[in-house]
N, C-alpha and C positions, 0 to 999 in steps of 0.2 A: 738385722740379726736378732735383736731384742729390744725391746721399747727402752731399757736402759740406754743403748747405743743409738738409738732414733731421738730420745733426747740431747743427747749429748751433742748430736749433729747439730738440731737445732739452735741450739746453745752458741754453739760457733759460731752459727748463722746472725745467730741474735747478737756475741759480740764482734762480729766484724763488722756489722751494718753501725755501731755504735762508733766505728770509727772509719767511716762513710765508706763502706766496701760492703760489694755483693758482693758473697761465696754459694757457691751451691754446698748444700747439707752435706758433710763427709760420712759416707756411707760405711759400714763394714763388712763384708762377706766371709761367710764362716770360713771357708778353705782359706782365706786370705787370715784368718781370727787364729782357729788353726796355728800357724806356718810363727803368729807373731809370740803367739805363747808358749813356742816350742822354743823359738829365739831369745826368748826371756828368761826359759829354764837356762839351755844351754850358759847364756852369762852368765846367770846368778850363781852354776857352780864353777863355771870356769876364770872368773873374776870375783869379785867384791858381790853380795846381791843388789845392792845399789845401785850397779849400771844395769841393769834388766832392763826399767825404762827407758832411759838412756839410748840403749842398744836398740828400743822398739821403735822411738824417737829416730834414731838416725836410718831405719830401715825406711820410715816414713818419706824422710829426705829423700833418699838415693831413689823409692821408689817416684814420685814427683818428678825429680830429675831426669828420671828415663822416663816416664811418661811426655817429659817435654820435648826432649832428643829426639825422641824415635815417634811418639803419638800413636794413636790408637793399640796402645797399650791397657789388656782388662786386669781384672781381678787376679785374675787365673796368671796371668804373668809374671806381674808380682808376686806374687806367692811362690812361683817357682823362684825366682830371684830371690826371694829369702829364703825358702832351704837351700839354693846353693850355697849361700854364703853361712848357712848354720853348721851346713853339714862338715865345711872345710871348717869351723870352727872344731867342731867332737872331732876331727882329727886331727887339730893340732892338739888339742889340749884334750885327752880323751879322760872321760871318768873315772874316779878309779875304782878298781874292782871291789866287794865286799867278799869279804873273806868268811 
């Protein structure tokens, strides 16, 4: 996506290897980058802003998890997978209007 987030892969790389594990570099794609900073907004005003991470964090998880379930699961999946789940969020908890 950006050399910021090609480092950052790295980085993982470098400290998983530290604790004797190959990972392949965690990649980021922008519709999937997208999808996680809309999940971020959505939390931070529908809860506390301090679950933002948090909520990006556990999109992480579930997406991993159905990657392993089902497999050859891309980018693209994912990302659909979290606006489903953002969008039943603005509906439970819809913004409120400005007057």
């Amino acid at each position: 996506m950006n050399r910021f987030f090609d480092d950052l892969g790295e980085r993982w790389v470098a400290a998983a290897g530290r604790r004797s594990a190959q990972i392949e570099p965690p990649t980021l794609d922008a519709e999937l980058a997208l999808e996680l900073l809309e999940l971020a907004r959505v939390a931070a005003r529908t809860q506390e802003r301090r679950f933002a991470p948090l909520a990006c964090y556990m999109a992480g998880v579930a997406a991993e998890r159905l990657r392993a379930a089902k497999g050859g699961v891309d980018d693209a999946a994912v990302a659909a997978l979290i606006l489903e789940v953002r969008q039943e969020l603005e509906t439970e908890y819809p913004l409120p209007t400005e007057r």
